[in-house]
C-alpha positions as CSV (number, residue, x, y, z in Angstrom):
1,X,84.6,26.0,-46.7
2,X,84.2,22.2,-46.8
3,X,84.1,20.1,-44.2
4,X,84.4,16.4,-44.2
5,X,82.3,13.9,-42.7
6,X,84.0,9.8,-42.2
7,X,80.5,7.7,-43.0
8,X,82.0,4.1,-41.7
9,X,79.1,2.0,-42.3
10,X,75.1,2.2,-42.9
11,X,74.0,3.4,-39.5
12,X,76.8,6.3,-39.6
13,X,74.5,7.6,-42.7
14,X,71.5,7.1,-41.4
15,X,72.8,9.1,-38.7
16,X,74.1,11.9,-40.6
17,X,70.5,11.8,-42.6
18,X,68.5,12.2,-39.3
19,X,70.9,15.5,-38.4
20,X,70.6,16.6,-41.9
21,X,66.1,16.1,-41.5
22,X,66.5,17.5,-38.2
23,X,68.1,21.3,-39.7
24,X,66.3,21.3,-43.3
25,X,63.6,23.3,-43.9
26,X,61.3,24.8,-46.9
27,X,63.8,26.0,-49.6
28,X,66.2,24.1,-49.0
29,X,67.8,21.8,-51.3
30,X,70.4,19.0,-50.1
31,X,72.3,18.2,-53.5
32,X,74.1,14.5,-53.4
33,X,76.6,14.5,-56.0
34,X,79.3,10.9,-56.3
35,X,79.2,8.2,-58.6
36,X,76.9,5.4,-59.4
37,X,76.8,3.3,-55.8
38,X,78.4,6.3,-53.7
39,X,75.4,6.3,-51.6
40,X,73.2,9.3,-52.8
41,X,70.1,7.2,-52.8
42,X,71.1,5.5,-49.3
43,X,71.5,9.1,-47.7
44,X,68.0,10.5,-49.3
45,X,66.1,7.5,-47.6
46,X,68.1,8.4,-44.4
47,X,66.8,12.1,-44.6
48,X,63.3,10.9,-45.7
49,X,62.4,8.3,-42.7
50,X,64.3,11.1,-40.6
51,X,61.7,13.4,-41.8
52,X,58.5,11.1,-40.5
53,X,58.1,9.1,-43.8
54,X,57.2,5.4,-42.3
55,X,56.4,4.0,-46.0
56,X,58.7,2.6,-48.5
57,X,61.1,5.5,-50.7
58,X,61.7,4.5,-54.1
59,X,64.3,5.5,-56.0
60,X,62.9,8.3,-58.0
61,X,65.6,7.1,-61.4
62,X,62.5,6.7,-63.3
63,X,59.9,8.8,-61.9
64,X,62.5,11.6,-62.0
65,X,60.4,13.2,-59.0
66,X,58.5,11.7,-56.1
67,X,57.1,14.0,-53.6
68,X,56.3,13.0,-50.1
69,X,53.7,15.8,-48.1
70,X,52.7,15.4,-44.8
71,X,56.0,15.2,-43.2
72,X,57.5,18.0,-41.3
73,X,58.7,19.5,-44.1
74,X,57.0,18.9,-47.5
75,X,60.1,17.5,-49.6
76,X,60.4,16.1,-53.1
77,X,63.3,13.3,-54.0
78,X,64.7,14.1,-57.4
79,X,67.1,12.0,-59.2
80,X,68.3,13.9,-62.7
81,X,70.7,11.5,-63.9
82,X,68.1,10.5,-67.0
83,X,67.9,14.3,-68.3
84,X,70.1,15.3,-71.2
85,X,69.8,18.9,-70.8
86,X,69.5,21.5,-67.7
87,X,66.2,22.3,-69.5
88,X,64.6,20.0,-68.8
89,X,64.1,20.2,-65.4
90,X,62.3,23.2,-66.4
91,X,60.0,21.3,-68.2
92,X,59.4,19.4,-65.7
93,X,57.6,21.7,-63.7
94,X,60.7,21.6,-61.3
95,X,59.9,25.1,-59.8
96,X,56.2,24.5,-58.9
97,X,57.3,21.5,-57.1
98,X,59.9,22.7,-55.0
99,X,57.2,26.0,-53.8
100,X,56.8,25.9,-50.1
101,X,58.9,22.5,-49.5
102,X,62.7,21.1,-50.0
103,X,64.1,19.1,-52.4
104,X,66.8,16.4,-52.0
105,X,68.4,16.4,-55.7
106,X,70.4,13.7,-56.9
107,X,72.9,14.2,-59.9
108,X,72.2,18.3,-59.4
109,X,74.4,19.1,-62.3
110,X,72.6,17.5,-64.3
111,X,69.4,20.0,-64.1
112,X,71.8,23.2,-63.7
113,X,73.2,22.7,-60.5
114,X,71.7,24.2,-57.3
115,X,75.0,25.4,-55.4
116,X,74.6,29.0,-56.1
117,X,71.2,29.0,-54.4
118,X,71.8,29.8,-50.7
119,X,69.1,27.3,-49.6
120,X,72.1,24.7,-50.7
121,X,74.0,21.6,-48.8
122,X,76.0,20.3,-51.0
123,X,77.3,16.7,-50.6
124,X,79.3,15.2,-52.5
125,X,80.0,11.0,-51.8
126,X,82.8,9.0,-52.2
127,X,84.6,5.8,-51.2
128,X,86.9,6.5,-48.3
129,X,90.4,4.8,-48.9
130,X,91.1,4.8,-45.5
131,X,87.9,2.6,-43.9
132,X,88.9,-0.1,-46.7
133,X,86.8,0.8,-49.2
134,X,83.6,0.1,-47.2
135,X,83.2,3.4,-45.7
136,X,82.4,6.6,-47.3
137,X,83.6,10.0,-46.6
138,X,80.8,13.3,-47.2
139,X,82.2,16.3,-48.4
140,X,79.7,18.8,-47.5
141,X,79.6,22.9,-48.3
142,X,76.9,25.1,-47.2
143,X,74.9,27.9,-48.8
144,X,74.4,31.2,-46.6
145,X,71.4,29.9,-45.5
146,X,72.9,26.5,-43.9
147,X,75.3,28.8,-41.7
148,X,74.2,28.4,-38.4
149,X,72.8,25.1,-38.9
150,X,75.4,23.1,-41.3
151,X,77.7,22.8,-37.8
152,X,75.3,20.3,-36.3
153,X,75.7,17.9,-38.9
């Protein structure tokens, strides 16, 4: 079941970030889905100073992967917009990375997707018609393993 979440402005997602580092732990994944300048990259960096991360958080469109350790919970940032095939996340080394940690994936379908893993939040962003076009609205599901948590968000 879905549930949506009216983001107004900037400090509404930074708020909804610091719930969302507040409940996530190792093998999790929080995957942003939306369209280019929905917000995914705004709501990782939410999550990521949320988690104890004071320096800056590129976005990872290039890197593919940038890992941050020594915050509460060892996390890696992944943005897979730039693969052409599920496979290559693979190649990547995706696996070893995410081992012992979370992962906040950005354009999930494009490496395979991530919803049928029960470790999964899935958000999707978009422009909310209703707050003028300068809010956004987050259309969250949660994995088995969010239940419990997924209502504090």
């Amino acid at each position: 079941m879905a549930r949506v979440i009216a983001l107004a402005d900037l400090a509404a997602t930074e708020a909804l970030g610091a719930r969302i580092a507040g409940q996530l732990r190792a093998g999790d994944v929080v995957a942003l889905t939306g369209g280019l300048g929905a917000g995914k990259t705004t709501l990782a960096r939410a999550i990521i100073r949320a988690l104890g991360h004071t320096g800056e958080v590129p976005s990872p469109s290039f890197a593919i992967i940038e890992i941050y350790d020594g915050l509460r919970v060892p996390l890696i940032h992944a943005d897979f917009y730039r693969l052409a095939r599920a496979e290559e996340a693979e190649e990547l080394g995706l696996d070893d990375y995410r081992a012992g940690g979370a992962m906040i994936a950005e354009w999930p379908d494009h490496a395979g997707g991530f919803a049928h893993e029960a470790g999964c939040l899935s958000i999707a962003l978009e422009t909310d018609a209703e707050l003028d076009g300068n809010g956004r609205k987050a259309i969250v599901e949660a994995g088995a393993d969010w239940l419990g948590r997924w209502e504090c968000l």
